[in-house]
N, C-alpha and C positions, 0 to 999 in steps of 0.2 A: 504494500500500500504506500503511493506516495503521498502526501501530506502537506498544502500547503499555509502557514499559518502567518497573521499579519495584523498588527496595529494602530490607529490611530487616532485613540481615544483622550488620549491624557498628551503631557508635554512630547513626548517623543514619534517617530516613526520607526520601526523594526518590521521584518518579513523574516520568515524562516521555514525550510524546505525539510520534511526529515520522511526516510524511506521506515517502514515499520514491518518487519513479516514476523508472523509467528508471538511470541510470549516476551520473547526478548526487549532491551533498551534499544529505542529507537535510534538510528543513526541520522545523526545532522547531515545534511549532503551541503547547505547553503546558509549564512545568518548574513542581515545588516541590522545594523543599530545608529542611530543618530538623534540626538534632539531637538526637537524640532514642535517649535511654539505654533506655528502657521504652516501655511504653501502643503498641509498636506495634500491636496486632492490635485496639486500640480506631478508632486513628487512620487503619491504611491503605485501606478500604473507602472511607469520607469524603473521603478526598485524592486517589482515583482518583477520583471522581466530580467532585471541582472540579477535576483536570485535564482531564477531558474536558469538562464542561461549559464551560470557560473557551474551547475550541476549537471548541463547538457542537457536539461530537459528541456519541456513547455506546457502549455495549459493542456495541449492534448492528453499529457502523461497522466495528468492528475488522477489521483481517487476520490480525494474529498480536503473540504476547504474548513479553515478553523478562524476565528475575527473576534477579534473584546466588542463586546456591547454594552460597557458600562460597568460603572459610572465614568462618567468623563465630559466632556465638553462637546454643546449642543453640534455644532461644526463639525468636529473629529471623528464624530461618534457616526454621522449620517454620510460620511467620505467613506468608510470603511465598512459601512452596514451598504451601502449602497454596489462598492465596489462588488463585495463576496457575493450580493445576490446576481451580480449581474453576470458574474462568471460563474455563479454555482446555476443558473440558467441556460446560458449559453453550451457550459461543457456538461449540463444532469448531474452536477454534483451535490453530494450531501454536504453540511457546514455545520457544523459545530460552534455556539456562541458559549464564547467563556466572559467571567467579570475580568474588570480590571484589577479587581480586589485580589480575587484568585489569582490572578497570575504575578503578582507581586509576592504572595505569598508560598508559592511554588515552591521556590529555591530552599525556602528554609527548612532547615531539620530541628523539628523541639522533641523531646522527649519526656515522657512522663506527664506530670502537671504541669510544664510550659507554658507559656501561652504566647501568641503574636498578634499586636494591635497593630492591622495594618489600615492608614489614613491618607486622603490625597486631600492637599489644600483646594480648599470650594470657595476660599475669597469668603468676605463678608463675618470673619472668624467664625465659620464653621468647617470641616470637614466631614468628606465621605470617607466610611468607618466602619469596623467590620472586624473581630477577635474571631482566629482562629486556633486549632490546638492542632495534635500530631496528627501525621500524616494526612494534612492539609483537610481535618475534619472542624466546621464551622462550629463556636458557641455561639455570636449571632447571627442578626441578619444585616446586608446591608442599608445604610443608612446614610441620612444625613445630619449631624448633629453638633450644636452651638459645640467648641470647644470646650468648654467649662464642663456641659453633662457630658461629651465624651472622655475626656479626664475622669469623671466622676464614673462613668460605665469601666473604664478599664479599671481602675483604680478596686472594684467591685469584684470583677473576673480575675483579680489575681490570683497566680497561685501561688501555695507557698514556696514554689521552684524561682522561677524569673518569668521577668515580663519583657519580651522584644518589643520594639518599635522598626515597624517600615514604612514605605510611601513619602513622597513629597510632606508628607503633615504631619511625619514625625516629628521633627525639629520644635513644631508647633503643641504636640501633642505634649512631649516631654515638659515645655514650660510649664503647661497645667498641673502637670502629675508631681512637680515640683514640693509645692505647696501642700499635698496630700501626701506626702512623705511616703513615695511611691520612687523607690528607685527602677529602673529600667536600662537597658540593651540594648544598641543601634545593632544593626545586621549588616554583612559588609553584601549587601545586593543593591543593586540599580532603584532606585527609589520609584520608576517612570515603570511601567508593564513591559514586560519584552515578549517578543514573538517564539523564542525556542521557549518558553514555559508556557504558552497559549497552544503551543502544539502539543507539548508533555499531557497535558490535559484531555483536550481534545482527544488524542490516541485512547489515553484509557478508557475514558468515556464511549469510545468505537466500541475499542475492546469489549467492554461490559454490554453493549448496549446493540450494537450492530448497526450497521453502516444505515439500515433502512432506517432506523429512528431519528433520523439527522435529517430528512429531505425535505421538511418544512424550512425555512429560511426562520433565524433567530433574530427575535423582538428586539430593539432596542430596553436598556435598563436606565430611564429616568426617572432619577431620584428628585432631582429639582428642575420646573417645569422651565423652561426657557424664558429670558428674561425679553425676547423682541416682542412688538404686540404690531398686529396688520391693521388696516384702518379698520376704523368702528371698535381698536380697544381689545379686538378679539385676540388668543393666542393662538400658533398653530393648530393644536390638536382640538381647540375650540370648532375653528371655521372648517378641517377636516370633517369632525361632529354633524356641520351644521351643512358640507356638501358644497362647502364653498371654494375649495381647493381638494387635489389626490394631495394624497401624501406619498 
């Protein structure tokens, strides 16, 4: 099975190609990583294509397609929900939607009573926020939450092991936990979602689940409703409602 998986949800752009047969750890064939605030929907066509070509393949090869759908930014989020359906169309492929959450949380290994408070800065002091425990098993859900009760939620969920911190909103997060006499744990992983943990995912979730559970295209995860409004005040998903625009 080849795999191909891709971001651009949050500050960064990544794509990443990995061949998967049998039970085994999947093999990378291809990664790019860069950060990148804008210009996704100019950049990410071009970067799938040098990561496939870099592995000699192309869209023909493909088996099935993996994409963050959130949380992240109103923009990023519809670059990359857009791209996947429209090649997972094109070529019949099944897609896999993972969070941004998840896949920041990937990487890490906790053991026992652990815990990993992983946050992305939402501006406005709050972050999108989300405690996980070992082997990347959720205690919440995601969210969006003033900083002060997110300090105060993790602060709750510790356990008497250690408390990590990842995502962009750590830094921020830590300040809160401060004062609640909450020590914690930076993680030496990329703060921003990358694409070979968005595949890591994806694969097992095939695995488990079978390529035919994937052939619906995956919902966008909006946590906080978009801040533009179209004439007459309405929000996107208002005048969608209302038949006034597709989405």
């Amino acid at each position: 099975m080849i795999l191909l998986a891709f971001d651009t949800a949050q500050g960064a752009l990544s794509a990443a190609l990995f061949e998967a047969g049998g039970e085994g750890e999947p093999v990378l064939l291809s990664h790019f990583f860069e950060v990148r605030s804008r210009g996704h929907a100019e950049r990410l066509l071009p970067v799938l294509e040098e990561v496939l070509a870099e592995a000699g393949t192309g869209f023909a090869d493909l088996d099935a397609l993996a994409v963050t759908v959130g949380p992240g930014t109103f923009t990023g989020l519809r670059v990359g929900l857009a791209a996947a359906r429209g090649i997972a169309l094109a070529r019949k492929l099944p897609c896999v939607g993972v969070t941004t959450l998840e896949a920041v949380a990937e990487p890490v290994e906790l053991h026992g009573a652990e815990r990993l408070a992983v946050s992305f800065d939402a501006r406005r002091e709050e972050v999108y926020f989300q405690i996980f425990e070992q082997n990347q098993g959720t205690v919440t859900e995601p969210a969006l939450l003033p900083l002060k009760i997110a300090a105060e939620n993790a602060a709750q969920h510790k356990a008497a092991a250690k408390l990590f911190l990842a995502g962009t909103g750590a830094p921020l997060l830590a300040e809160h936990l401060l004062p609640l006499g909450v020590e914690t744990l930076p993680v030496e992983t990329r703060p921003e979602p990358d694409a070979r943990a968005v595949g890591k995912i994806a694969i097992r979730r095939i695995r488990a689940q079978g390529l035919d559970a994937f052939r619906v295209p995956p919902a966008p995860l909006y946590i906080r409703a978009p801040d533009a409004k179209l004439p007459g005040g309405l929000t996107l998903e208002e005048a969608q409602a209302q038949g006034r625009i597709r989405g």
